[in-house]
Biopython code that builds the backbone (N, CA, C, O; Angstrom):
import numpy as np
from Bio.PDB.StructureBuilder import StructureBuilder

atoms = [
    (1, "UNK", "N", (129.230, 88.769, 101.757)),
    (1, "UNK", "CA", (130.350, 88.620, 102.667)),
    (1, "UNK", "C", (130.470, 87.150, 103.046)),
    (1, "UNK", "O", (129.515, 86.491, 103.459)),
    (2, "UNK", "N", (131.688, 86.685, 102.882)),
    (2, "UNK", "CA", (132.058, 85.167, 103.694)),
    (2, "UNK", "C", (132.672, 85.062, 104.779)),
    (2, "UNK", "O", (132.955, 86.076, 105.417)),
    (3, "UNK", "N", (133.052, 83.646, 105.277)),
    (3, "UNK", "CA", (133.595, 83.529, 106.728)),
    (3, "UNK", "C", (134.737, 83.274, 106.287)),
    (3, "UNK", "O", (134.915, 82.502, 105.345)),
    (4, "UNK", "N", (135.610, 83.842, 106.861)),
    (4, "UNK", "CA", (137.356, 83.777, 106.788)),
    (4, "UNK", "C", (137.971, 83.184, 107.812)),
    (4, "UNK", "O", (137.184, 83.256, 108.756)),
    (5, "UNK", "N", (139.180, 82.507, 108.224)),
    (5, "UNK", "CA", (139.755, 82.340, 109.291)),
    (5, "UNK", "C", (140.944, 83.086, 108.557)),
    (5, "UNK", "O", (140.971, 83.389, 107.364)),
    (6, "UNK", "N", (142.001, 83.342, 109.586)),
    (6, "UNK", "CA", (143.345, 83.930, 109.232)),
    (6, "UNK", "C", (144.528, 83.168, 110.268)),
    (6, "UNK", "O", (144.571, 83.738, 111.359)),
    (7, "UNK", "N", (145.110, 82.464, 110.195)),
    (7, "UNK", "CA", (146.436, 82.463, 111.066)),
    (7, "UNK", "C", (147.806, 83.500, 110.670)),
    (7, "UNK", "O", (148.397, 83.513, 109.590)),
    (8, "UNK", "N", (148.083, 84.287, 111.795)),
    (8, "UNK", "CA", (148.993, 85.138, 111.651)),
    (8, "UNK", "C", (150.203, 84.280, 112.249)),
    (8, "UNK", "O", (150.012, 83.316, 112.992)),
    (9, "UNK", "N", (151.321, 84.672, 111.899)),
    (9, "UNK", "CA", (152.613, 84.038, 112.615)),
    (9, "UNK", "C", (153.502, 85.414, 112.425)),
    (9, "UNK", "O", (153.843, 85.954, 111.373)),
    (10, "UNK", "N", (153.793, 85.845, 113.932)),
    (10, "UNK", "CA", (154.705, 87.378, 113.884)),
    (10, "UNK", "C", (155.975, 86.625, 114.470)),
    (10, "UNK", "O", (156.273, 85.452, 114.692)),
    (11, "UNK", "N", (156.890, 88.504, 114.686)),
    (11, "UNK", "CA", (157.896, 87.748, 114.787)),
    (11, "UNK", "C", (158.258, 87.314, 116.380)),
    (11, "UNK", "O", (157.484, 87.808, 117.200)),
    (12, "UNK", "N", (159.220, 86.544, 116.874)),
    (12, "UNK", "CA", (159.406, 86.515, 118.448)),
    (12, "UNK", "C", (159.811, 87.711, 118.791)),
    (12, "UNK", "O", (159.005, 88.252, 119.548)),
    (13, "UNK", "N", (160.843, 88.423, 118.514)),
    (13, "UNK", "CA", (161.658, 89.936, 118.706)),
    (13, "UNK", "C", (160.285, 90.366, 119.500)),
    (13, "UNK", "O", (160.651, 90.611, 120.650)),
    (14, "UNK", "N", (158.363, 90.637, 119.361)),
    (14, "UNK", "CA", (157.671, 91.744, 119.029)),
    (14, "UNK", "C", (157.540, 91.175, 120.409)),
    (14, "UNK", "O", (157.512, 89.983, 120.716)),
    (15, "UNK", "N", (157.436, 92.609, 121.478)),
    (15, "UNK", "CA", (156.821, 92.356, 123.071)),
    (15, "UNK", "C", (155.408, 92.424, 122.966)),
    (15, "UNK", "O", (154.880, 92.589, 121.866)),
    (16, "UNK", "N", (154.685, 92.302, 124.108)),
    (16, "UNK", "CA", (153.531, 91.924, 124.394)),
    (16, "UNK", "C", (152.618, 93.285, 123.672)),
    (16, "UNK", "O", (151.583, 93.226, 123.009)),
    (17, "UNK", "N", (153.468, 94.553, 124.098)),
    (17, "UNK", "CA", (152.432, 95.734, 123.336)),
    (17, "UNK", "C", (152.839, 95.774, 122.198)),
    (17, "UNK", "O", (152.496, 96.873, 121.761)),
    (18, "UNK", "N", (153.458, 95.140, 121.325)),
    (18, "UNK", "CA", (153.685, 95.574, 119.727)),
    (18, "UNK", "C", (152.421, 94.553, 119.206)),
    (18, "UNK", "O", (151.642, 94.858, 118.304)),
    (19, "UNK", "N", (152.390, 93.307, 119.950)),
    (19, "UNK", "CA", (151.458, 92.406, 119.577)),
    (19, "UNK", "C", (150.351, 92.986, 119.976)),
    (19, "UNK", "O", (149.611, 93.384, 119.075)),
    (20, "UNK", "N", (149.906, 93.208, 121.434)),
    (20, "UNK", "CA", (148.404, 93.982, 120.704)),
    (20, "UNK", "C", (148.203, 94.611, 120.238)),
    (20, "UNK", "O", (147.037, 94.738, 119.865)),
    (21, "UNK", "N", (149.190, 95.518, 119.883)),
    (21, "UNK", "CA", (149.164, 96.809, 119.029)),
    (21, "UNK", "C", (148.471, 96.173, 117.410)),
    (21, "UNK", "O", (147.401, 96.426, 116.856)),
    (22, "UNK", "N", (149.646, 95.251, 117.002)),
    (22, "UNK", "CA", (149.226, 94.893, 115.940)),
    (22, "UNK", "C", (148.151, 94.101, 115.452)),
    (22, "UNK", "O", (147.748, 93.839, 114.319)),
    (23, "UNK", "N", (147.688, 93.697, 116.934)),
    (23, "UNK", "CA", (146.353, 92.740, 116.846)),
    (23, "UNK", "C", (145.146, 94.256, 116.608)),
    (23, "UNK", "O", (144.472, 94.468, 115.600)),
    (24, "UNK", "N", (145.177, 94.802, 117.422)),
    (24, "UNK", "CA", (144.329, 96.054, 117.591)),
    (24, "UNK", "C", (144.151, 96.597, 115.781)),
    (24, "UNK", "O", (143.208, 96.495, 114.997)),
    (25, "UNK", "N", (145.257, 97.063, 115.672)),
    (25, "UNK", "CA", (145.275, 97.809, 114.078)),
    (25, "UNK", "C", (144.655, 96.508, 113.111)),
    (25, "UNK", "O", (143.764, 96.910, 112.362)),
    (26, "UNK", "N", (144.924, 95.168, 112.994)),
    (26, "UNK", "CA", (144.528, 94.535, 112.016)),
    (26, "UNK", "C", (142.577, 94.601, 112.376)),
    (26, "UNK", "O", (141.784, 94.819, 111.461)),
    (27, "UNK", "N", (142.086, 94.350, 113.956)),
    (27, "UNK", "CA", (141.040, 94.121, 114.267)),
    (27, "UNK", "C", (140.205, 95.728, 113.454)),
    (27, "UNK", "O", (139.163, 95.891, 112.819)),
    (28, "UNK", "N", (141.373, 96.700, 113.930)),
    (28, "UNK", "CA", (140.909, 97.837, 113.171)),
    (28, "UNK", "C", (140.446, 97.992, 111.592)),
    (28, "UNK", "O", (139.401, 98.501, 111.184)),
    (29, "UNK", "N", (141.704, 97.308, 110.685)),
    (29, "UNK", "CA", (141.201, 97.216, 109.358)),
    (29, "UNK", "C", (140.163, 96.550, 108.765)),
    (29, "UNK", "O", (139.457, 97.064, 107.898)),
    (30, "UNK", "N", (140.033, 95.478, 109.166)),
    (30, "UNK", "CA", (138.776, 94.578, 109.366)),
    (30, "UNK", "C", (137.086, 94.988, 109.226)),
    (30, "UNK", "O", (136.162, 94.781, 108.439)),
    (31, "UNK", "N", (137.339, 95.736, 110.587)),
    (31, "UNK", "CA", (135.997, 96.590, 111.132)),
    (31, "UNK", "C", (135.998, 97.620, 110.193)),
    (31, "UNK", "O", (134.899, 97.787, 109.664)),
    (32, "UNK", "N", (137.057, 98.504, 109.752)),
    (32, "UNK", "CA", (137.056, 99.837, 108.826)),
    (32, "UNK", "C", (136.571, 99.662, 107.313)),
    (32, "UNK", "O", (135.878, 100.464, 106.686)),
    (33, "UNK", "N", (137.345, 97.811, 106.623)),
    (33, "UNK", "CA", (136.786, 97.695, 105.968)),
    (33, "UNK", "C", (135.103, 97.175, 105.640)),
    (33, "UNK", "O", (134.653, 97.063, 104.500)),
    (34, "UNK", "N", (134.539, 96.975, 106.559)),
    (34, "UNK", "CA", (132.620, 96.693, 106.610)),
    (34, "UNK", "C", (133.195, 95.743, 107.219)),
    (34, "UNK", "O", (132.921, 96.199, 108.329)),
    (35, "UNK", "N", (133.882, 94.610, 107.510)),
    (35, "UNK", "CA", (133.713, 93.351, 108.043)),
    (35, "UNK", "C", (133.553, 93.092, 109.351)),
    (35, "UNK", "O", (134.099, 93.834, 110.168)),
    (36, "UNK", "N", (132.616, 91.771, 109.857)),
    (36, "UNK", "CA", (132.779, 91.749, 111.391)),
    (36, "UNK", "C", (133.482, 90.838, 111.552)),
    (36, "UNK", "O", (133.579, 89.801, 110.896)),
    (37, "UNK", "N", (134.192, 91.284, 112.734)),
    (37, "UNK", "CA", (134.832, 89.997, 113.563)),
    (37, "UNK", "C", (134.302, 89.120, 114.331)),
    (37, "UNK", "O", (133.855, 89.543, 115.397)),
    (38, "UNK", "N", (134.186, 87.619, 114.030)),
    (38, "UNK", "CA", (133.594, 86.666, 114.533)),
    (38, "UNK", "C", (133.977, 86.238, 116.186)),
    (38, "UNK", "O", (133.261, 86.281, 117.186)),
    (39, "UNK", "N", (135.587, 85.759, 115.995)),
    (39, "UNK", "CA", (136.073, 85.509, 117.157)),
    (39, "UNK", "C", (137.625, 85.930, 116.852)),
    (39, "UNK", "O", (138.079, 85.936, 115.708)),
    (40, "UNK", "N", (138.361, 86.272, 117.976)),
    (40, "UNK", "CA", (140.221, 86.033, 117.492)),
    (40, "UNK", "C", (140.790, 85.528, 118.955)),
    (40, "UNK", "O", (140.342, 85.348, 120.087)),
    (41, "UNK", "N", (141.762, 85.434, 118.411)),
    (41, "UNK", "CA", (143.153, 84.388, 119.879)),
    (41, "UNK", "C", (144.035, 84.695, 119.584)),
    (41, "UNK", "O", (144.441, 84.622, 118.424)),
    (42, "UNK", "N", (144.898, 85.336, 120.928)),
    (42, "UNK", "CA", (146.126, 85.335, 120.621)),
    (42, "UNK", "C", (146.899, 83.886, 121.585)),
    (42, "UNK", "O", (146.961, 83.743, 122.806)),
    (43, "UNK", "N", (147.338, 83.096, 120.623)),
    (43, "UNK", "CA", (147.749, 82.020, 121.000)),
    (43, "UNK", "C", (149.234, 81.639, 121.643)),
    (43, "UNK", "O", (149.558, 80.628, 122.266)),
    (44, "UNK", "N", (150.191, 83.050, 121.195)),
    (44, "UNK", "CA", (150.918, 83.622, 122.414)),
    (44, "UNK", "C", (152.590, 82.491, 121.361)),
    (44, "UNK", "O", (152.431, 81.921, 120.282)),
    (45, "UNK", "N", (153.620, 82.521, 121.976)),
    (45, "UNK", "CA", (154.715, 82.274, 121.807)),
    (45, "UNK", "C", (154.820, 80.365, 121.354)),
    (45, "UNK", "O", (154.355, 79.436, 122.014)),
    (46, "UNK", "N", (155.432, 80.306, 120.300)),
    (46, "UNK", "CA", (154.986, 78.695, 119.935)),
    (46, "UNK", "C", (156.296, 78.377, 119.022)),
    (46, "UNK", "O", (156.582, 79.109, 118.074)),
    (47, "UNK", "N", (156.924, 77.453, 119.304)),
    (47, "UNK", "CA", (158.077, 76.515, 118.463)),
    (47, "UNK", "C", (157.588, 76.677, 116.638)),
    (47, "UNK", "O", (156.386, 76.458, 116.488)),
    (48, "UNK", "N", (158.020, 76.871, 115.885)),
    (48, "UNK", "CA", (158.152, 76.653, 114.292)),
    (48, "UNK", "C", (158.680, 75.490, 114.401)),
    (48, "UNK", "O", (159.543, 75.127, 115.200)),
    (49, "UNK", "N", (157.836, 74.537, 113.094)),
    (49, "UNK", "CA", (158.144, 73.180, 112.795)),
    (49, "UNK", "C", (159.536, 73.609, 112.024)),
    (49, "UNK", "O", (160.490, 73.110, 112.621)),
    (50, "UNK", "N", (159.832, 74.172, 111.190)),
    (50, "UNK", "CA", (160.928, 75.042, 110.637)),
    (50, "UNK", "C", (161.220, 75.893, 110.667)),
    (50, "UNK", "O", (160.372, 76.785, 110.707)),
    (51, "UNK", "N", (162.486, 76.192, 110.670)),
    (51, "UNK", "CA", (163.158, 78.028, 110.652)),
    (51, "UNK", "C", (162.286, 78.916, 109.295)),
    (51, "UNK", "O", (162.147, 78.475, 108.154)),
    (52, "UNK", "N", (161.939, 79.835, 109.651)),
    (52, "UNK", "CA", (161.595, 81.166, 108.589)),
    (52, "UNK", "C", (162.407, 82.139, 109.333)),
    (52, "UNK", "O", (162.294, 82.758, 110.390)),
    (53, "UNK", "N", (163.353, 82.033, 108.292)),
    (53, "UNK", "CA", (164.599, 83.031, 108.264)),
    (53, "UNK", "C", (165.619, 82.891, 109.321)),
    (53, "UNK", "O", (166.402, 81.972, 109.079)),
    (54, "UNK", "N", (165.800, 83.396, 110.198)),
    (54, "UNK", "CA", (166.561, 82.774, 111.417)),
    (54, "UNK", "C", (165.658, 82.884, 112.570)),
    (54, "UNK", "O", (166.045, 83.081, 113.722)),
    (55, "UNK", "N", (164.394, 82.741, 112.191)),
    (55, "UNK", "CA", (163.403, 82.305, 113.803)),
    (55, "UNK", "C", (163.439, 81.091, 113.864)),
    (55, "UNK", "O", (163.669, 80.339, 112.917)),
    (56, "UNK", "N", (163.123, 80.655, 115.452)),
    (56, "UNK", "CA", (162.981, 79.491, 115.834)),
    (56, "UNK", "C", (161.705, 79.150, 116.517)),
    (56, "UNK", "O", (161.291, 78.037, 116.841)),
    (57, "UNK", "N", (161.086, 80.481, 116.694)),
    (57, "UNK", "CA", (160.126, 80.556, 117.143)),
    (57, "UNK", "C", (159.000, 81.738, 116.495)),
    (57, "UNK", "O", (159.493, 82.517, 115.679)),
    (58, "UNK", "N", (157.652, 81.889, 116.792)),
    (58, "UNK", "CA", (156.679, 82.735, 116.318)),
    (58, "UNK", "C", (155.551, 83.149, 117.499)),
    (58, "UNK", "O", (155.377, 82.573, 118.572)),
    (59, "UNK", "N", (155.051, 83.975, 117.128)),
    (59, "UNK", "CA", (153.581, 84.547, 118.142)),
    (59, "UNK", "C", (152.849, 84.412, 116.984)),
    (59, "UNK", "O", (153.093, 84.925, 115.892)),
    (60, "UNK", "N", (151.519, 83.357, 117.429)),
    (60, "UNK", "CA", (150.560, 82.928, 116.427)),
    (60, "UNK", "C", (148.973, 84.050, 117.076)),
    (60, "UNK", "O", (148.545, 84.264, 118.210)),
    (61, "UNK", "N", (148.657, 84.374, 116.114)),
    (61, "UNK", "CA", (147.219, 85.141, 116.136)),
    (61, "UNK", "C", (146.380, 84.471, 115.347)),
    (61, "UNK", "O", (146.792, 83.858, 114.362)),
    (62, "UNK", "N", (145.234, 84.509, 115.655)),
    (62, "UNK", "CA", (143.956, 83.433, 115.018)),
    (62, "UNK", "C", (142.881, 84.333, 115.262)),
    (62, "UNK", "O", (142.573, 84.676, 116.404)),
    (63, "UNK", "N", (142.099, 84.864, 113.892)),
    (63, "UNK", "CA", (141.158, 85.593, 113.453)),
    (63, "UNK", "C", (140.251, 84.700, 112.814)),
    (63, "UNK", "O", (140.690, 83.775, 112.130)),
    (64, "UNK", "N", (138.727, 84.929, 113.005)),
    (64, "UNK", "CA", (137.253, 84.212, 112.508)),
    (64, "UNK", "C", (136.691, 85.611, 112.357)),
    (64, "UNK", "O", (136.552, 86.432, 113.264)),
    (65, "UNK", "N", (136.276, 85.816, 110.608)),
    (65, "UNK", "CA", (135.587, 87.102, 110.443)),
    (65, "UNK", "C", (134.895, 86.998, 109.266)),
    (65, "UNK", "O", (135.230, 86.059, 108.544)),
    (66, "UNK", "N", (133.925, 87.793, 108.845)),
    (66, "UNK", "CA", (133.167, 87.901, 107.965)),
    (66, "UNK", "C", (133.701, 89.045, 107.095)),
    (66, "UNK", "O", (133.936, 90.139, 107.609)),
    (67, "UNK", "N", (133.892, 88.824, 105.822)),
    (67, "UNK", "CA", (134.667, 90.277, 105.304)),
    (67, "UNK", "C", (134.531, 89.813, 103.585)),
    (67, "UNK", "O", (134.472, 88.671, 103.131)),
    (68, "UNK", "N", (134.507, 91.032, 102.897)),
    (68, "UNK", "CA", (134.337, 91.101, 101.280)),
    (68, "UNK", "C", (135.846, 90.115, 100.811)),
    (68, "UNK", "O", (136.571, 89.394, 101.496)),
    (69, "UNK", "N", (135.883, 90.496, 99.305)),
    (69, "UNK", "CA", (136.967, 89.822, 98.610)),
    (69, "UNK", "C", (137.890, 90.929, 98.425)),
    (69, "UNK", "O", (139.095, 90.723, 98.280)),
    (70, "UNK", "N", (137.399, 92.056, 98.423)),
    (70, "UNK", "CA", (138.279, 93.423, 98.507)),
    (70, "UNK", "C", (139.152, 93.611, 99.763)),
    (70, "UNK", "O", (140.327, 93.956, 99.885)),
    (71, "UNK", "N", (138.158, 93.257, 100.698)),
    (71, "UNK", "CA", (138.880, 93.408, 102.407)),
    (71, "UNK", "C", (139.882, 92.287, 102.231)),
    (71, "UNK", "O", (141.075, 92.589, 102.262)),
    (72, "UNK", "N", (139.553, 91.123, 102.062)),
    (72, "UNK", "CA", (140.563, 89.740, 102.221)),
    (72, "UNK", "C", (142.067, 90.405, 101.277)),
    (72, "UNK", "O", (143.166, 90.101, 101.739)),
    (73, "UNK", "N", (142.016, 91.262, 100.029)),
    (73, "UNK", "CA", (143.241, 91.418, 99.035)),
    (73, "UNK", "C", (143.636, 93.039, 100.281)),
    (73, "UNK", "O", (144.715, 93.519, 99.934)),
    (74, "UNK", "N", (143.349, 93.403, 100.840)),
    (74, "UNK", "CA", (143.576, 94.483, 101.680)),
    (74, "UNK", "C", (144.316, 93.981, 102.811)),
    (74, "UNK", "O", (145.093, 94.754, 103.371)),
    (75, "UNK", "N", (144.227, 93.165, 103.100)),
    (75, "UNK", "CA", (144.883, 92.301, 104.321)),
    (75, "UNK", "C", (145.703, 91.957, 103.892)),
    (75, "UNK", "O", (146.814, 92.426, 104.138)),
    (76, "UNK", "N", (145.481, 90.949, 103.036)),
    (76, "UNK", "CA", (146.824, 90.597, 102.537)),
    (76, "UNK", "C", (148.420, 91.271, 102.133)),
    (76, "UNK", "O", (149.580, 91.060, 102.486)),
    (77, "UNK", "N", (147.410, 92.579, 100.790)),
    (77, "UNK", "CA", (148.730, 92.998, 101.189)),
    (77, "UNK", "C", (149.356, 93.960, 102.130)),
    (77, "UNK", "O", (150.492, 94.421, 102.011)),
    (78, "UNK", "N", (148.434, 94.241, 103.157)),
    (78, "UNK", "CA", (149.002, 94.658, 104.471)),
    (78, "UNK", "C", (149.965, 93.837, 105.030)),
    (78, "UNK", "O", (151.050, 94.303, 105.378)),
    (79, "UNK", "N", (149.623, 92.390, 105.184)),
    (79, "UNK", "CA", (150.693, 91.293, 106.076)),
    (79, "UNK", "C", (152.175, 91.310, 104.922)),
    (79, "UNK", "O", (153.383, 91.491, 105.075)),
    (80, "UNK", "N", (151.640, 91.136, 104.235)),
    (80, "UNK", "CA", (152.979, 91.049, 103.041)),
    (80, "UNK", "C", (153.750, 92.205, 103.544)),
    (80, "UNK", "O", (154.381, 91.999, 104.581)),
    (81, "UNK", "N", (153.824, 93.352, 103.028)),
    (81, "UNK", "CA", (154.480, 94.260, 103.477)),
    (81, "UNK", "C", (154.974, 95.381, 104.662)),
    (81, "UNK", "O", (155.716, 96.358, 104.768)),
    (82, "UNK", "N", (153.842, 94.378, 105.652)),
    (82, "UNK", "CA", (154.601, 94.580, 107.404)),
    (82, "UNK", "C", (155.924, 93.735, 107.207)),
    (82, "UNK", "O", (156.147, 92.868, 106.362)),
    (83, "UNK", "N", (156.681, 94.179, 108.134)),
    (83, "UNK", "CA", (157.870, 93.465, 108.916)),
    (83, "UNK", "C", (157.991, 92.485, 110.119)),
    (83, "UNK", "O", (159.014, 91.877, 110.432)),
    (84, "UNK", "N", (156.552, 92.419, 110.863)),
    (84, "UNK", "CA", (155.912, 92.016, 111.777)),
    (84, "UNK", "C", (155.516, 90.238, 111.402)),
    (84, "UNK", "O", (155.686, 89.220, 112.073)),
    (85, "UNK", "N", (155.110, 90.394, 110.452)),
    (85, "UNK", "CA", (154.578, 89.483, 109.681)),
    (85, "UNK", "C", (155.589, 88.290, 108.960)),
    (85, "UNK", "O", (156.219, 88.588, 107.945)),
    (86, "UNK", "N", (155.708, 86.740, 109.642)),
    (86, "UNK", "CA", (156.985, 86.065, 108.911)),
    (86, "UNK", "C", (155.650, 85.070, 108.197)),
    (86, "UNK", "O", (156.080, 84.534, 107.175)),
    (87, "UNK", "N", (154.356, 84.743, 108.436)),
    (87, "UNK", "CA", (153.734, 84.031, 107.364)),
    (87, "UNK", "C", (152.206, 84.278, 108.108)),
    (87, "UNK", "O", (151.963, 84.508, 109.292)),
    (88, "UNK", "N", (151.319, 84.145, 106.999)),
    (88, "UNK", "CA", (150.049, 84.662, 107.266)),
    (88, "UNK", "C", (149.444, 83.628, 106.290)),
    (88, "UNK", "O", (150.127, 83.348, 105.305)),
    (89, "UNK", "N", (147.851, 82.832, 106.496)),
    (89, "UNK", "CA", (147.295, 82.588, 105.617)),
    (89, "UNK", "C", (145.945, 82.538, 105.934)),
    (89, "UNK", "O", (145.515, 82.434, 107.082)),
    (90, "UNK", "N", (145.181, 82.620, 104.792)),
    (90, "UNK", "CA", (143.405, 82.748, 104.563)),
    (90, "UNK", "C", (143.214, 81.203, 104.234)),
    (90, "UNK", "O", (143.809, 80.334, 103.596)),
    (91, "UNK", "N", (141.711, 81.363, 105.249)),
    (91, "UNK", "CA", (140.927, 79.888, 104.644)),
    (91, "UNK", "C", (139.721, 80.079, 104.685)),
    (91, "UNK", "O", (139.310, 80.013, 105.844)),
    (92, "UNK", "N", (138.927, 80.294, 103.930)),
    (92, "UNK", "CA", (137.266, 80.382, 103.568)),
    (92, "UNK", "C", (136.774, 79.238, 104.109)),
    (92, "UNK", "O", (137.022, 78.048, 103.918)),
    (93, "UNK", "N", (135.845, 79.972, 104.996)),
    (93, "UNK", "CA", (135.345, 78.551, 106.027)),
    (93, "UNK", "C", (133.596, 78.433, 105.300)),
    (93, "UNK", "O", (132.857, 79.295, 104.823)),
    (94, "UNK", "N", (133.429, 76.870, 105.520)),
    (94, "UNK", "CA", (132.208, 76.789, 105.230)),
    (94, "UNK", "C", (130.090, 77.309, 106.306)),
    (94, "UNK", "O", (129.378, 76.824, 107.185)),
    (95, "UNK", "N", (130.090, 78.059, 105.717)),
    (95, "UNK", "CA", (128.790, 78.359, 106.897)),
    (95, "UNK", "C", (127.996, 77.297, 106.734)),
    (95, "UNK", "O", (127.367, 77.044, 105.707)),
    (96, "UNK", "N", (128.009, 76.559, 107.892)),
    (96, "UNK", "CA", (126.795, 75.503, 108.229)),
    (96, "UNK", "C", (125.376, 75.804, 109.254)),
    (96, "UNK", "O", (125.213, 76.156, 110.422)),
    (97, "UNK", "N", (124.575, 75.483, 108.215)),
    (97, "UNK", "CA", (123.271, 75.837, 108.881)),
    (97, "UNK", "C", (122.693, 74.634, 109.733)),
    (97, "UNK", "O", (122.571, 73.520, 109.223)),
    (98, "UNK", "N", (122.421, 74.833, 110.747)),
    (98, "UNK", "CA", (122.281, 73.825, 112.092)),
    (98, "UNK", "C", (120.607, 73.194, 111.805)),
    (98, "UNK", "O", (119.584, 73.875, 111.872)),
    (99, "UNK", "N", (120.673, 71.946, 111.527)),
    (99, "UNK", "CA", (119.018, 71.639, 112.050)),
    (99, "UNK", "C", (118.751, 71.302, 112.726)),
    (99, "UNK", "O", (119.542, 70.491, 113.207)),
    (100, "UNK", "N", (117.491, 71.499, 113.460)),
    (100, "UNK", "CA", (117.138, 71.411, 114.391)),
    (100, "UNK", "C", (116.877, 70.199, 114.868)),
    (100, "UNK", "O", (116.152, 69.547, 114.117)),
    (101, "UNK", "N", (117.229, 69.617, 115.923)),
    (101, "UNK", "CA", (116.698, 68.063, 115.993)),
    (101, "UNK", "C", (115.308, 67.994, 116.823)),
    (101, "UNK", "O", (114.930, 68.849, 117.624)),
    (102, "UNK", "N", (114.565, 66.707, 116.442)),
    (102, "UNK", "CA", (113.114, 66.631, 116.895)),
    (102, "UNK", "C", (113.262, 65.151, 117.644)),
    (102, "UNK", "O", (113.609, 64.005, 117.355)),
    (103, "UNK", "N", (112.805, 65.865, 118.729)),
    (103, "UNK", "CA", (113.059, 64.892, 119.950)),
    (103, "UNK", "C", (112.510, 63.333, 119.425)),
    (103, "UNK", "O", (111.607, 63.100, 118.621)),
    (104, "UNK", "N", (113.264, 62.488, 120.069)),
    (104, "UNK", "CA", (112.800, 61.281, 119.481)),
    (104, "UNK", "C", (111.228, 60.543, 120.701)),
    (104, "UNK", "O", (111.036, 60.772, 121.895)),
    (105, "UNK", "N", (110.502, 59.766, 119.841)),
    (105, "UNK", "CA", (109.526, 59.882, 120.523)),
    (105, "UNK", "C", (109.596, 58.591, 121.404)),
    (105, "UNK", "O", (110.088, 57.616, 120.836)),
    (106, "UNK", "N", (109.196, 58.427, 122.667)),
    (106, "UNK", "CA", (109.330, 57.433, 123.596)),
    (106, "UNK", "C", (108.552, 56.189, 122.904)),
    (106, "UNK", "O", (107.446, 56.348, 122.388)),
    (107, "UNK", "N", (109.211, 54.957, 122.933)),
    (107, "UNK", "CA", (108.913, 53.593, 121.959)),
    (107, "UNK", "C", (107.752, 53.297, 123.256)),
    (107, "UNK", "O", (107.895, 53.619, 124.435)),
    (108, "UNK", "N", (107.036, 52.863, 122.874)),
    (108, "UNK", "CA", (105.351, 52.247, 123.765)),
    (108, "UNK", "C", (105.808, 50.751, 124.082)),
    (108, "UNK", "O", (105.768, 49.783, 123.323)),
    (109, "UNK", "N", (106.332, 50.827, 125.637)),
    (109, "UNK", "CA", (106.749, 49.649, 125.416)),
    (109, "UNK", "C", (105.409, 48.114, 126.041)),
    (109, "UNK", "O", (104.721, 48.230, 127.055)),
    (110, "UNK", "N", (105.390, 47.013, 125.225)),
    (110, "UNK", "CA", (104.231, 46.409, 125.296)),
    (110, "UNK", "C", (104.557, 45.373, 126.811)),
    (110, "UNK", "O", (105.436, 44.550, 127.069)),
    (111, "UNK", "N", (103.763, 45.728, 127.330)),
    (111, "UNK", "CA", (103.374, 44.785, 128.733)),
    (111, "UNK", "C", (102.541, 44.151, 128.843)),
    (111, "UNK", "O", (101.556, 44.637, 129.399)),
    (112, "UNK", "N", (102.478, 42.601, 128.335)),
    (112, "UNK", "CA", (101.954, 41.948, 128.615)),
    (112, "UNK", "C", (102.242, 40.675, 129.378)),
    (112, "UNK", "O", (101.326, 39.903, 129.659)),
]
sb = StructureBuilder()
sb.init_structure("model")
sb.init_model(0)
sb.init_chain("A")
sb.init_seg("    ")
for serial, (resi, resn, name, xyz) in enumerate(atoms, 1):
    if name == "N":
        sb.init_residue(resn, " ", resi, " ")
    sb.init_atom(name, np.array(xyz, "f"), 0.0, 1.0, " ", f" {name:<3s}", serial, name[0])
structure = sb.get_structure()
């Protein structure tokens, strides 16, 4: 399993319960397919740098999850063929392993 991010962009039309609704059901497919969810945001009502279609605006959702290559083509074409959905994309994030740092040691300072 890898780390995924997802930005969703729905449409403005969707009220506050269609959006969690649809946040809920995707968090649902996710989990149904084996994957965990890392972190998500709903980042709420936001200007488009450009029109997609006649919006002027979008509700952005932001997903961090761990999930197969089967789950990622399952999503996908879930967003594709919602109506909810005006652009969606995947980015395989890199897992970085943290080292540990070792305290630096106090310099002996000479007094003479």
């Amino acid at each position: 399993m890898r780390l995924y991010e997802t930005v969703l962009i729905l449409k403005p039309a969707m009220s506050d319960q269609e959006v969690t609704d649809f946040l809920d059901k995707t968090k649902g497919v996710i989990t149904g397919g084996g994957g965990d969810i890392v972190s998500q945001d709903n980042w709420g009502r936001r200007k488009l740098l450009h029109m997609i279609g006649k919006a002027r605006e979008g509700v952005y959702l932001y997903f961090k999850y761990r999930a197969s290559t089967a789950l990622l083509e399952k999503l996908g074409h879930n967003f594709r063929v919602s109506d909810s959905v005006l652009r969606h994309s995947f980015t395989l994030m890199r897992e970085r392993k943290v080292k540990e740092k070792k305290p630096k040691k106090a310099k002996a300072s000479a007094a003479a």
